[in-house]
C-alpha positions as CSV (number, residue, x, y, z in Angstrom):
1,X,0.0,0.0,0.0
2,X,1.3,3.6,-0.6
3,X,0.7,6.5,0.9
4,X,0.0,10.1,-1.0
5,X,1.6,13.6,0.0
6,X,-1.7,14.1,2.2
7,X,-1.7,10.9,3.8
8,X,1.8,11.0,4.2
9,X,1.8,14.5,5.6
10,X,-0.7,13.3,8.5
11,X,1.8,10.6,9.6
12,X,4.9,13.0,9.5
13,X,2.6,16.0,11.5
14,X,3.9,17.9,8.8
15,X,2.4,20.6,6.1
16,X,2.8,19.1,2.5
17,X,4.9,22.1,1.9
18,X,7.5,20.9,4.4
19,X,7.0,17.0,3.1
20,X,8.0,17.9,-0.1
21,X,11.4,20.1,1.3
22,X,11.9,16.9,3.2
23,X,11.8,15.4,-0.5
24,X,14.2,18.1,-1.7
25,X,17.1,17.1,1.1
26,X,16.4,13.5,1.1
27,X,14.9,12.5,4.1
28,X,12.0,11.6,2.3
29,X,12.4,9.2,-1.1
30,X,9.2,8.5,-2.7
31,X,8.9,5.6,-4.7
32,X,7.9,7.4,-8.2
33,X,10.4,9.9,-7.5
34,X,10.6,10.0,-11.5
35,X,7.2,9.5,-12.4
36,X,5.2,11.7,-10.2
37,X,4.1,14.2,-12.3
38,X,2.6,11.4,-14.5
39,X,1.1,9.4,-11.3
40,X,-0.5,13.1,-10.0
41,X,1.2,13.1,-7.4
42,X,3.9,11.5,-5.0
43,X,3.4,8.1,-3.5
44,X,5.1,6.7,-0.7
45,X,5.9,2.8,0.8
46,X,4.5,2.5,4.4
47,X,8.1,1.7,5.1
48,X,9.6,4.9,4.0
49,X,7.2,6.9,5.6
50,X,7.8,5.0,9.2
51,X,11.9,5.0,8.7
52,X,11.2,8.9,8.3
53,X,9.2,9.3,10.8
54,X,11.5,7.4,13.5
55,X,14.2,9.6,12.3
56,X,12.1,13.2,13.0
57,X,10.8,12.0,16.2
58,X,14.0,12.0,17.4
59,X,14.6,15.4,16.9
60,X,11.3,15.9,19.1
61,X,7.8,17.3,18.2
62,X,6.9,20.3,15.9
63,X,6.1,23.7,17.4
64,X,2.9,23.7,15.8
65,X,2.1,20.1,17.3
66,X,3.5,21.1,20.7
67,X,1.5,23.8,21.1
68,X,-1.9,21.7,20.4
69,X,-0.7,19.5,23.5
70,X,0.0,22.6,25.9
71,X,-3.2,24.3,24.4
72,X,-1.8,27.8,23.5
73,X,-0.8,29.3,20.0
74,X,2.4,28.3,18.2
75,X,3.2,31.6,18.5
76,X,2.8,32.0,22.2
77,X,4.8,29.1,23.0
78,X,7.8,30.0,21.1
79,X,7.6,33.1,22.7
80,X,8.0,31.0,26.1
81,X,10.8,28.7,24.5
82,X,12.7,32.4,23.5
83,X,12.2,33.0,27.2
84,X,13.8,29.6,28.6
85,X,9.9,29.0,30.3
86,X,9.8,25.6,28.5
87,X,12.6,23.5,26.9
88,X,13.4,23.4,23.5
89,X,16.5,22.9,21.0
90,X,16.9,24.0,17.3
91,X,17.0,21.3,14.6
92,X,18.9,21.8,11.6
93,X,16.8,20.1,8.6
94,X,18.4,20.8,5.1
95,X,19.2,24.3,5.4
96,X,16.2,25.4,7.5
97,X,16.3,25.7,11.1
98,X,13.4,23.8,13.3
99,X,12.4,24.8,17.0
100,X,11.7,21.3,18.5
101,X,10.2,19.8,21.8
102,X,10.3,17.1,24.2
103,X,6.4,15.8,24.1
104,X,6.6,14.9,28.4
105,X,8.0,18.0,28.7
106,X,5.1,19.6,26.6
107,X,2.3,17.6,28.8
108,X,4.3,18.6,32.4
109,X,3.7,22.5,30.9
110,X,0.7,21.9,30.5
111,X,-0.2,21.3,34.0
112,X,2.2,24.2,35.0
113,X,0.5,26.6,33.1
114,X,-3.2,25.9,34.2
115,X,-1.7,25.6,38.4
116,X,0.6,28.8,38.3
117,X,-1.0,31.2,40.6
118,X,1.7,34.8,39.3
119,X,-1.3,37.3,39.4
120,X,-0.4,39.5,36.6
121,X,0.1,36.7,34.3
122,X,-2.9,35.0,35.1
123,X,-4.8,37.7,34.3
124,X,-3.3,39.7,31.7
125,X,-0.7,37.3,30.0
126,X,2.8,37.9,28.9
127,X,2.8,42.3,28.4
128,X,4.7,42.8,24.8
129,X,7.2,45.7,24.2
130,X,5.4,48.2,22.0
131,X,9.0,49.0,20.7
132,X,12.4,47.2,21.5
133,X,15.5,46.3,19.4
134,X,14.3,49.4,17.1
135,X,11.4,48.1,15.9
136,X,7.8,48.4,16.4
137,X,5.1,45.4,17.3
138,X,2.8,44.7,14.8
139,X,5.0,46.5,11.9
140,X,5.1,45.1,8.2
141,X,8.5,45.0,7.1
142,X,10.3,43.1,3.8
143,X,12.5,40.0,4.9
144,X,13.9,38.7,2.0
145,X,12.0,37.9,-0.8
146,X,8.4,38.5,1.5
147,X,6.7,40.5,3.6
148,X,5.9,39.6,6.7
149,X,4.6,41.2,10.7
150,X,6.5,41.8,13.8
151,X,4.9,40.1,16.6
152,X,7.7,40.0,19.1
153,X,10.1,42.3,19.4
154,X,12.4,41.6,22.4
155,X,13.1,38.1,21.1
156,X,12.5,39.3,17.7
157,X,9.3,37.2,16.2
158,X,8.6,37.5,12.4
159,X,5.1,36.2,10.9
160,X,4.8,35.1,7.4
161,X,1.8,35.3,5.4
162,X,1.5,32.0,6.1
163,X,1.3,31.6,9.5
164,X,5.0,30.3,9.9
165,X,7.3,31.8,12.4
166,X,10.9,33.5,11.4
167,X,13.4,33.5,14.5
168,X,16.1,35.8,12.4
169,X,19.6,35.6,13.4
170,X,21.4,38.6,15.2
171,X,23.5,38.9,12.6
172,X,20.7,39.5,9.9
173,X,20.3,43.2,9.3
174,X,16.9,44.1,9.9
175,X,14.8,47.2,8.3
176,X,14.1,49.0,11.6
177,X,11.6,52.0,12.4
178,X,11.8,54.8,14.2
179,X,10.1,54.8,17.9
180,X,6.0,55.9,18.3
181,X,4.7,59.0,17.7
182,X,4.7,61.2,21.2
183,X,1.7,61.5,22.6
184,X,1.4,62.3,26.3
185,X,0.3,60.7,29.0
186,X,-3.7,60.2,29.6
187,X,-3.7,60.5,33.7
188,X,-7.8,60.0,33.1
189,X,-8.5,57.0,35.5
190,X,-10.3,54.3,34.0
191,X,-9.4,51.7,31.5
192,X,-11.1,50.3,28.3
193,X,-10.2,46.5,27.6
194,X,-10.3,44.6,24.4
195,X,-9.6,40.9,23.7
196,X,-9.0,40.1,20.1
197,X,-7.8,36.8,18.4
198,X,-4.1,35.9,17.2
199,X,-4.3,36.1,13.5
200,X,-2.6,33.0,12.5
201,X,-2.0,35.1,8.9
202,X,0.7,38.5,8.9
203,X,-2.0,40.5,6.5
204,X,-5.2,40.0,9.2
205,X,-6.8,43.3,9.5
206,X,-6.3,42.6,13.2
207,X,-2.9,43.7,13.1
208,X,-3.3,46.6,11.0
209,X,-5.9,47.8,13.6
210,X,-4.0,47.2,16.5
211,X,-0.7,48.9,14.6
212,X,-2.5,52.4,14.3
213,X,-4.2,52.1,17.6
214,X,-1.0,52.1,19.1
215,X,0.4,54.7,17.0
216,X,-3.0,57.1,17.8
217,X,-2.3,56.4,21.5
218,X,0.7,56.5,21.8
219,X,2.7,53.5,24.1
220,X,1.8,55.1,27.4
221,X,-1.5,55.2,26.9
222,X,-2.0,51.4,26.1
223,X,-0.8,47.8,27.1
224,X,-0.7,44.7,25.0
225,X,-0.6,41.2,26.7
226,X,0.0,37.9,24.9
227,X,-2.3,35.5,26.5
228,X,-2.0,31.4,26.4
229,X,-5.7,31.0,25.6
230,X,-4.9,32.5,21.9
231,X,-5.8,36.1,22.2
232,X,-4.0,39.4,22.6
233,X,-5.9,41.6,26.1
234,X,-5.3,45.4,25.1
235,X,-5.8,48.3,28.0
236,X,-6.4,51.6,26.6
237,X,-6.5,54.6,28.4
238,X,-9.8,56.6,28.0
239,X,-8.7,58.5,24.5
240,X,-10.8,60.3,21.1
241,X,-8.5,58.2,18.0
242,X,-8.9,58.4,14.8
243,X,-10.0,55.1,13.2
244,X,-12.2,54.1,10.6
245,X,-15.6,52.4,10.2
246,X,-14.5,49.3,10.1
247,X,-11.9,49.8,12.3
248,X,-14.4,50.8,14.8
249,X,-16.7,47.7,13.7
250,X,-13.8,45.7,14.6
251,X,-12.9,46.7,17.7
252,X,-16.8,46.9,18.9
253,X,-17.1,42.9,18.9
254,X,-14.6,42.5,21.1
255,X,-14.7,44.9,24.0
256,X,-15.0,43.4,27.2
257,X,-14.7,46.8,29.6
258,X,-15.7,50.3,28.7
259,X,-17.7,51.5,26.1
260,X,-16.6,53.0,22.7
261,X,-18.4,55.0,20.3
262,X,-18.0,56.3,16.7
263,X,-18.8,59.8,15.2
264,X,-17.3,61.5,12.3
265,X,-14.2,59.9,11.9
266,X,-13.4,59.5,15.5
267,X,-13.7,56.6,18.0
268,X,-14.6,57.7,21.7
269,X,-12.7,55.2,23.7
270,X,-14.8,55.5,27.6
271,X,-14.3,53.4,30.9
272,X,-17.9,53.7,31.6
273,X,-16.5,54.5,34.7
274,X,-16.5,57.7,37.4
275,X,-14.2,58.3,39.8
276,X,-15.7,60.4,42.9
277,X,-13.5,60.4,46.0
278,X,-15.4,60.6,49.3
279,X,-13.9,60.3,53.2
280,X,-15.3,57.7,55.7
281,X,-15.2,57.8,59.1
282,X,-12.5,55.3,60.6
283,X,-14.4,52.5,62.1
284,X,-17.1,52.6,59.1
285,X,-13.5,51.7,56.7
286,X,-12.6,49.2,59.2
287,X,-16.0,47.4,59.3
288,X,-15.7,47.5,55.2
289,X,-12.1,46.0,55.0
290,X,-13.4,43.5,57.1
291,X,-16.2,42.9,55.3
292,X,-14.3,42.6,51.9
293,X,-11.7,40.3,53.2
294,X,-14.7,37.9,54.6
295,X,-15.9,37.4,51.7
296,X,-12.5,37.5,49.4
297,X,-12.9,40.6,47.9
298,X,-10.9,44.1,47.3
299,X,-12.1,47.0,49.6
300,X,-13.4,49.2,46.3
301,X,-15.2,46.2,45.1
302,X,-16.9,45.5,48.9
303,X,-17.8,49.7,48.7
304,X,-19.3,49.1,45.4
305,X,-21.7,46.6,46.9
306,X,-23.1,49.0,49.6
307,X,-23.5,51.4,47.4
308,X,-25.3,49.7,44.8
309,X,-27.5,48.0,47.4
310,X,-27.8,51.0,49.2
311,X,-29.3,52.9,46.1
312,X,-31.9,50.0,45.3
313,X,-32.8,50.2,49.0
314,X,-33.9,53.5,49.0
315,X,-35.2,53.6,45.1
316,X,-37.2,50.8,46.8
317,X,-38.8,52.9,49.7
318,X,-39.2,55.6,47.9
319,X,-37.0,58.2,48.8
C-alpha cells in the first residue's frame, strides 16, 4: 500500500509544503520519485514513511504540534521557548532551522500553566514591548524575498503570510523603524479593555488595527498582553483616535470593559467608569475591609456593593 503527499503529511505532523522540502534534502524518497508528475502526485511505501518518521521524532515534536498539546498558540509558546519557560533545542533540517520539543515535557507544561498562581500573568498574560531592538510590534517589514509582521520584538518574532514563524539571526540586518509618535500621558482614571484573536495570517486586518491604535495612542497610553488561551488583552487609556468604520466595527465585537463609540471619523474610547473620592469615618473603613476580606474581595469592590445596594434600598422605599 502507498501513501499520497496528504496521507503521508498526516503521519509526519507535517504541512505538505515541508514533506516535499523533506523530499528536496532526502529525508523523504518517494517511490515514483521519477514519475510523479505522471502518477498526479507522489506516492510513498509505508516503510519509507515509518523510517522517516523514527528519524524526526527523534529530533522531538513540531512547534505547531506542541502547542496543540500545551493548548496555546504556536506563537505563544515559542515566545515562552525564547524566554527559557519551556525546553526546547533547534533542529537543523536541510538548510532550514526547526524549534523542536520534548512531548513529556510539553504535557508537564501543561499542568504548570493551568496551576501557576503569578497574578499579573494569570490575568493579563505575557505584556509585549510596544518598541524594543528598534522596531515596532505589529509592523510590516520586507524579509527577503516577503513581507511579513513583527509580533515579538524583544526576542524578535517575524510572521509570514502563512502563518510560519521566522526566529532571524542577530546577525541579519533588519529594516528598523523609528520609535512611536509622542503623545502624552492620559492621567484619566479608568481603562477600556479589548480581547481580540491571534491572526494566525501576517496580513489579518487585526494587526493593521492594532498597529495604528498604538500609533493614535501613543505607548503610554495602552498595554498589550500575549495570553496562552490564543488572544492578545489590550488596555487603553480613556482617548478620542482616529480610526475608521471598520476599524471601529472591529474593535466593537470584542470589547469586554468600557464603552466605545463612533462619530465623524473618530472613536470615543470610555471606561464607563467615574471616579468620585469621598472620606469615611474610621471605624465605618474598618468594618468594610473587614467585610471585603470575609468574603475575598478588594475594599473598592466591597464599597461598590453597599452602594449599589444602598441605592436600590432606598429607590425601593421611595426616597
Amino acid at each position: 500500500m502507498y501513501l499520497t503527499l496528504s496521507q503521508a503529511s498526516k503521519e509526519l505532523d507535517r504541512t505538505e509544503r515541508q514533506v516535499r522540502y523533506l523530499i528536496k534534502i532526502g529525508v523523504l524518497s518517494p517511490a515514483n520519485q521519477d514519475t510523479f508528475r505522471r502518477d498526479g502526485g507522489y506516492r510513498f511505501s509505508e516503510d519509507e514513511v515509518k523510517r522517516a518518521k523514527e528519524k524526526l521524532k527523534l529530533e522531538g515534536i513540531s512547534l505547531r504540534k506542541a502547542a496543540q498539546i500545551v493548548g496555546v498558540t504556536p506563537q505563544y509558546l515559542n515566545s515562552l521557548a525564547l524566554a527559557e519557560k519551556i525546553d526546547s533545542k533547534l533542529v537543523q533540517i536541510g538548510n532550514k532551522t526547526e524549534r523542536r520539543f520534548n512531548e513529556k515535557d510539553c504535557i508537564d507544561f501543561k499542568e504548570h500553566l493551568h496551576t501557576r498562581t503569578h497574578k499579573s500573568i494569570a490575568k493579563y498574560g505575557e505584556k509585549l514591548h510596544l518598541y524594543k531592538n528598534r522596531m515596532r510590534l505589529f509592523d510590516l517589514i520586507p524579509y527577503h524575498d516577503e513581507t511579513v509582521r513583527i509580533v515579538n520584538t524583544s526576542t524578535i518574532t517575524l510572521l509570514k503570510a502563512d502563518g510560519g514563524l521566522i526566529h532571524p539571526d542577530e546577525q541579519e540586518i533588519l529594516l528598523t523603524s523609528d520609535e512611536w509618535p509622542h503623545k502624552p500621558y492620559n492621567p484619566k482614571k479608568g481603562f477600556i479593555v479589548f480581547r481580540l484573536p491571534i491572526p494566525r495570517k501576517s496580513e489579518h486586518i487585526t494587526y493593521d488595527l492594532l498597529y495604528e491604535l498604538i500609533s493614535e495612542l501613543g505607548p503610554k497610553n495602552i498595554q498589550v498582553f500575549e495570553r496562552a488561551e490564543g488572544d492578545y488583552l489590550v488596555r487603553c487609556r480613556q482617548a478620542r483616535v482616529k480610526l475608521n468604520k471598520e476599524y471601529f466595527d472591529l474593535l466593537q465585537r470584542y470589547v469586554i470593559e468600557g464603552e466605545i463609540h463612533y462619530l465623524n471619523g473618530e472613536v470615543k474610547l470610555e471606561s464607563g467608569i467615574v471616579s468620585q473620592y469621598i472620606h469615611l469615618p474610621n471605624e465605618l473603613h474598618a468594618e468594610v475591609e473587614k467585610l471585603a476580606n470575609l468574603r475575598s474581595m478588594t475594599t473598592q469592590e466591597q464599597l461598590i456593593e453597599a452602594v449599589v445596594r444602598g441605592v436600590k434600598s432606598i429607590q425601593k422605599e421611595g426616597f
